[in-house]
N, C-alpha and C positions, 0 to 999 in steps of 0.2 A: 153568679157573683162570688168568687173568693173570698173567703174569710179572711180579716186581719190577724196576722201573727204576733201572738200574746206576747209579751215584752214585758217582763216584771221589773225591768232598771229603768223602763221608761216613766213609771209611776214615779209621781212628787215624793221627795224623801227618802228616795232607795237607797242613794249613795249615801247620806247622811246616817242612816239607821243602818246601815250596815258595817259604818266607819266607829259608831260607836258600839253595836256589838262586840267587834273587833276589839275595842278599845278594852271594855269592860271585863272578856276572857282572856286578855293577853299583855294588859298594861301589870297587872301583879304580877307573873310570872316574869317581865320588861324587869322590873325592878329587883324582884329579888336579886336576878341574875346580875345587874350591876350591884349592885351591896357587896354581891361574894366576894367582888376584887377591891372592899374596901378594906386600906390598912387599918382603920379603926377597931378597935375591940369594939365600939360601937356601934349600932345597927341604924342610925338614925342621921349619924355626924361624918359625912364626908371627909378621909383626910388623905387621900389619895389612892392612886393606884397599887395593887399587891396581889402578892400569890400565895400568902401567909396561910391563909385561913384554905385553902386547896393544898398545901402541903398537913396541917394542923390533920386534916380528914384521916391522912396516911402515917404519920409519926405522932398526933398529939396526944393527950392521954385519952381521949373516947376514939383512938381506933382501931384497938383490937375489939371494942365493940361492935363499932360500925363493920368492919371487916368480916366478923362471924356471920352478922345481918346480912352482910352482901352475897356472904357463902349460899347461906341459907337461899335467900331471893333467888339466886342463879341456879342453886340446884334444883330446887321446886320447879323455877321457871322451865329449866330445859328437860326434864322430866313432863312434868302434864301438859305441854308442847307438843313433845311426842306422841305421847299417848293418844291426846287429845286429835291429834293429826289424822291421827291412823284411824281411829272410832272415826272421825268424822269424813277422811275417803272412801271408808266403807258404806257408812250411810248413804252417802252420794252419791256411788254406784250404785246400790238399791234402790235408791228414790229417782235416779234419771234413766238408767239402765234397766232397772231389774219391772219394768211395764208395771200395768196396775196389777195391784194387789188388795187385799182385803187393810182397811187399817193403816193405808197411805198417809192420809191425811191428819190419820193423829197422829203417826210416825212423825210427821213432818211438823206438826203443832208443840209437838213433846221438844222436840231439836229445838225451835227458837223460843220456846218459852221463859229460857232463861234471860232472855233479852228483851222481851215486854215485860216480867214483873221486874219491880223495884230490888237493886241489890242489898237491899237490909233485909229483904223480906225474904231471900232466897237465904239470906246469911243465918238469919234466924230460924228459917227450917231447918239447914244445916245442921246446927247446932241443936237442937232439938233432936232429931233421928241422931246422932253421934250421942246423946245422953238417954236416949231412949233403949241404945242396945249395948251401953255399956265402955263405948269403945273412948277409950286413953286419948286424951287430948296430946298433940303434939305435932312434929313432922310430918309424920302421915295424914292427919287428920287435915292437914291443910293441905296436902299434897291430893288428896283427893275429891277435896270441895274445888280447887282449880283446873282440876281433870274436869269433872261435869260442868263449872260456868265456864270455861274454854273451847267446850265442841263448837258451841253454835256460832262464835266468832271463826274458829277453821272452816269450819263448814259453808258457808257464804262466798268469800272465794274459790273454792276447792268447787260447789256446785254450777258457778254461773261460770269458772274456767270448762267446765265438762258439758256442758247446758252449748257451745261455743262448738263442741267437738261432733261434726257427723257420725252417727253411726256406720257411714257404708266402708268406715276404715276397716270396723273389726268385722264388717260380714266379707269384705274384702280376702282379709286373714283367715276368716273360717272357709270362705270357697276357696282359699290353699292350702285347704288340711292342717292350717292350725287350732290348736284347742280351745276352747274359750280360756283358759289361764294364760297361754300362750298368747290370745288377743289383748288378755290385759295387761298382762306386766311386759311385751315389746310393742305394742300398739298402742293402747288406753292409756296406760301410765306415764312413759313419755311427754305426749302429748298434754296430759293433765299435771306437768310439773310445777310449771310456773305458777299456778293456780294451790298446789299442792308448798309449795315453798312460801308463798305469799300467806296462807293460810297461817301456815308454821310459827311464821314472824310476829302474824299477829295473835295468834296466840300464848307465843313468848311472852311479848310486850304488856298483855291485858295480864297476865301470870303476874310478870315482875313487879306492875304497878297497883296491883290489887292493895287495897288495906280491909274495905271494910269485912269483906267476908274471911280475911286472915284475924283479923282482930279477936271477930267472934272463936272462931276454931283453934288458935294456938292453942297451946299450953302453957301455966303457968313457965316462966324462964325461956320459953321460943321466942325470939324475935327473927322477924324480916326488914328489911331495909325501910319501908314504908312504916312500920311501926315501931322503927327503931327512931327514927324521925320524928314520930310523933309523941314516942315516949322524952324525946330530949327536947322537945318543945313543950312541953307539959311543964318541963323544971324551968322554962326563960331561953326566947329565941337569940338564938347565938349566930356570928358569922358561919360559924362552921356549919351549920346547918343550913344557912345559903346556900353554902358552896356544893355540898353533898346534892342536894335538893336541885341545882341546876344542870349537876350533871346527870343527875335521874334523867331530868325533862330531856335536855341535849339527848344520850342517848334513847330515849323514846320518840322522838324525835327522827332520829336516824333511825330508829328500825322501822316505823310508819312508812317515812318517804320511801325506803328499799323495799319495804312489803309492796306499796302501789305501785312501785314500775315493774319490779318482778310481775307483779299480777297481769301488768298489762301488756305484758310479751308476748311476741308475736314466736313461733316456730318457724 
């Protein structure tokens, strides 16, 4: 006798709890995003349609702050991106490629552990080892706490795109007298791009959007775009901060959706 095939939407209340999950994560960010286009100084009082307060981000008087903020976010971002990229290809290839080894499995517990503890608690060790050896708060110092909580987010696509990949390509390559370098970077790597890009993006994205563990790490006078936001809402939420704040999400948004189909390309 066949077993019946589990059906979780067939259960009482699925559509409905699901509708309002939905609702509950996505009805404030719904709103912000229509606010930005209000012409009101007001955040509350509908008075039409406008693009005021999304020009105000670019000429108003806080945006050569916001502007410095955004420098900042995108340089950080596409730096421990890279970085981050690249430690965590390497991994991958060790952890799928490189057979057992002594120490695999902590290897591999060390890589996602930044994704099971809580990020206040990673932010706070942070901070802690950066006061413990003396090292200057600033650019760097957030520059490198995004490098180590961004591997294991690379890492996850970049593993299960190569997880994907047979091995008889590159023994293939070695029974025609290529190198093992030569198997990886015109055989392996190729093949592992899309996995390899996707990763990238999402590592971007988690970089740019980061506040809590920037908070902790900056330096006095460092802002980032995220806590540049947060300091301008500390003094009274302004349209302008709508409008900054939707286009965050907008593009996080777009880099998400291009990370998953990249990921999910076919060769």
């Amino acid at each position: 006798m066949s077993k019946a095939r589990f059906d979780v939407k067939s259960y009482p209340g699925f559509v409905q709890l699901t509708v309002l999950c939905l609702l509950i994560l996505y009805l404030p960010l719904m709103v912000v995003a229509v606010y930005s286009f209000n012409a009101s100084a007001s955040i509350v009082n509908w008075e039409g349609f406008s693009l005021r307060w999304y020009a105000d981000v670019f000429t108003g008087p806080e945006s050569a702050k916001f502007k410095l903020a955004a420098r900042n976010s995108f340089v950080i971002a596409i730096i421990a991106a890279t970085v981050a990229t690249a430690i965590a290809t390497l991994a991958a290839t060790a952890m799928i490629r490189g057979g057992k080894f002594r120490l695999r499995v902590l290897s591999l517990g060390l890589i996602s552990l930044p994704l099971m503890v809580p990020e206040i608690v990673t932010a706070v060790a942070t901070l802690i080892f950066f006061n413990s050896i003396g090292f200057e708060r600033g650019l760097l110092t957030i520059l490198l706490a995004h490098i180590a909580f961004c591997i294991p987010f690379a890492y996850l696509p970049i593993s299960a795109r190569m997880q994907g990949i047979e091995d008889t390509y590159e023994q293939a390559a070695l029974d025609l007298y290529a190198t093992k370098r030569q198997a990886f970077t015109r055989i392996l790597l190729p093949l592992m791009m899309p996995g390899i890009v996707s990763g990238y993006l999402l590592a971007f994205i988690i970089s740019l959007d980061d506040f809590i563990i920037t908070n902790f790490v900056k330096g006095a006078g460092v802002e980032t775009l995220p806590t540049a936001i947060f300091g301008a809402v500390k003094q009274g939420l302004k349209p302008n901060i709508m409008a900054i704040s939707t286009m965050l999400v907008g593009f996080s948004i777009i880099m998400v959706t291009v990370s998953y189909f990249v990921g999910k390309k076919d060769n």
